[in-house]
N, C-alpha and C positions, 0 to 999 in steps of 0.2 A: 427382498428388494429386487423388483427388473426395472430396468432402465428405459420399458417404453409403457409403464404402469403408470396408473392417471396419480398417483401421489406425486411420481419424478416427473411427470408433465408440471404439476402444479408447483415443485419444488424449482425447476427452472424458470418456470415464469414470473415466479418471487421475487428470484435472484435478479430478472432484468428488470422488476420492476424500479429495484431498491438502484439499481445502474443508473437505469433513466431519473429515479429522484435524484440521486449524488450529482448527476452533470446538467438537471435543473438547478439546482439550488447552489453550487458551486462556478459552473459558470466553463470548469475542467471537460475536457477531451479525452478520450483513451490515447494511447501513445504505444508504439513496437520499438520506443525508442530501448535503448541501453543507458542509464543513466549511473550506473555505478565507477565508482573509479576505474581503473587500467588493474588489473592484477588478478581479473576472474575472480573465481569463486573465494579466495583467501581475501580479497580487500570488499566484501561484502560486507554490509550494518551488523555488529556483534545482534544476535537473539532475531535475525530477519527471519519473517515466517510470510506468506500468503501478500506477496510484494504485489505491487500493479503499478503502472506507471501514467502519468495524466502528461497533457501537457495543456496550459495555459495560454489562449491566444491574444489576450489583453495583454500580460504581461512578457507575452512570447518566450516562456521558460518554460521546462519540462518539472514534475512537480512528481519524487517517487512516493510511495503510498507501502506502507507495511502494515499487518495486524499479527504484531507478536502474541503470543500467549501470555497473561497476566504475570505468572508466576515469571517466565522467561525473560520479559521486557524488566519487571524487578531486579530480578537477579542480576542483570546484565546494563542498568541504567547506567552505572560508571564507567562500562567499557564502550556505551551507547555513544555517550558524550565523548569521550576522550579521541572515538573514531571521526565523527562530525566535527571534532576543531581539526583533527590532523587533515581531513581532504575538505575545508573550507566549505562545509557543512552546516544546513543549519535543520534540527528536529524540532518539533512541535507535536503537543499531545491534545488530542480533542478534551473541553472541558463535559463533552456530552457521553455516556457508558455507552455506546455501541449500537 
């Protein structure tokens, strides 16, 4: 793998494509905001992996974005929820595989 080989070209223009689909079809912005509670890394989402953050300008709210790993987001669904009622949170899982 090099990182200036016409596959990694082609793998990063992928990647914006599916960017630019997500904030057609969604309506979502990118965001440098910080949306996690106060307490850094320890009051992070149980099983968070590959976070992003959007923000919303209809609704003018920030909107956080994680793609845990299947087995992980399982394993950790009750510690998932239990975090999201304690800092007034709310999850949602796409009904579509990815």
């Amino acid at each position: 793998y090099r990182p200036d080989s016409a596959s990694a070209a082609l793998a990063r223009a992928c990647g914006a494509a599916r960017v630019l689909q997500f904030m057609d079809i969604t309506g979502l912005r990118p965001s440098k905001a910080r949306v996690e509670p106060r307490g850094g890394y320890s009051a992070r989402l149980p099983g968070h992996d590959h976070g992003s953050v959007w923000f919303d300008p209809v609704a003018k709210h920030h909107v956080g974005a994680d793609e845990p790993y299947s087995g992980s987001a399982l394993s950790k669904m009750a510690e998932r929820d239990a975090w999201a009622r304690q800092h007034n949170w709310s999850l949602a899982k796409p009904d579509w595989a990815g």
